[in-house]
C-alpha positions, 0 to 999 in steps of 0.5 A: 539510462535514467536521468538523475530526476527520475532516479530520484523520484523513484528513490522518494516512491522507495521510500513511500512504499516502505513507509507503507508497509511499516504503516500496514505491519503496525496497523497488523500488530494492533489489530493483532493485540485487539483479538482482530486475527482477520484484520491483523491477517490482512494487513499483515499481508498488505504489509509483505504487498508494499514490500514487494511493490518496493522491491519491484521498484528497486530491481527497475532503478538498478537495472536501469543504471540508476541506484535504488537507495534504502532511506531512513522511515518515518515511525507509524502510528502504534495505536489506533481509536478504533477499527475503522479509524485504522481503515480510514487511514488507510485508505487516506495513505493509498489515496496518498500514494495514488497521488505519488504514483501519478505525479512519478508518471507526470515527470516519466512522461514529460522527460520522455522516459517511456520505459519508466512511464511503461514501467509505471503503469502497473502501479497505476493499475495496482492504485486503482485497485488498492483504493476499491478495495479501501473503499469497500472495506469502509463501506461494510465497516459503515454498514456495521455500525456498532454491531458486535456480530457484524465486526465479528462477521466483518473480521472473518471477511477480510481475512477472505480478502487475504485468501482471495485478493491481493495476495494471490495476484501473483506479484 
């Protein structure tokens, strides 16, 4: 059984992990408009991820005895300066939700709920790698600059990313 800070808790991630991938659909949708069909590809692809992370945690508070509950969200941002702005964000929001997952693990542990803290760790580990992969991206989007045929090479790249990564670890 959960006990009703933790269900909360679980609940609030809920609510961030759907916040993100609306967060990643408008980042996609922008993209999308500016001919950036590699980018739009993978945050497209970011955005079913975070769903699924959300689902994830819905099925592990019903299962427990608790109530997953669907909450109002946050509208993202539509529009973005530039490319790497959006890739700045977003890799200020998976620092962000790094910081919700630990914090979820702080109260699992100190409420001795080990199945949760258990439970928590593939989120952690997810973390880990979904803020490398941020900081990748925002290292070659520096290396670029203002070079066209980079961003040109650099929109081909990411939507590897999308074939390669996230999306075929099976989740």
């Amino acid at each position: 059984m959960l006990s009703k800070n933790i269900e909360n808790s679980l609940n609030n991630q809920i609510r961030i992990e759907a916040e993100s991938s609306q967060i990643y659909l408008s980042m996609a949708s922008w993209a999308e408009t500016h001919g950036l069909e590699g980018i739009s590809k993978f945050m497209y692809a970011q955005s079913d991820e975070e769903r699924m992370h959300m689902l994830k945690l819905m099925k592990f508070i019903n299962e427990r005895g608790g109530h997953a509950q669907v909450s109002e969200l946050k509208a993202p941002k539509i529009s973005y300066g530039t490319f790497k702005e959006m890739f700045e964000e977003l890799y200020k929001h998976e620092i962000f939700v790094s910081v919700s997952i630990n914090e979820l693990v702080h109260i699992a542990f100190s409420e001795k709920d080990y199945a949760t803290h258990n439970f928590l760790q593939w989120y952690v580990a997810e973390q880990i790698e979904e803020e490398a992969q941020a900081k990748i991206i925002l290292d070659k989007i520096n290396l670029i600059g203002d070079d066209k045929g980079g961003l040109y090479l650099f929109d081909r790249d990411v939507q590897q990313l999308t074939l390669n990564g996230s999306t075929s670890k099976g989740h």
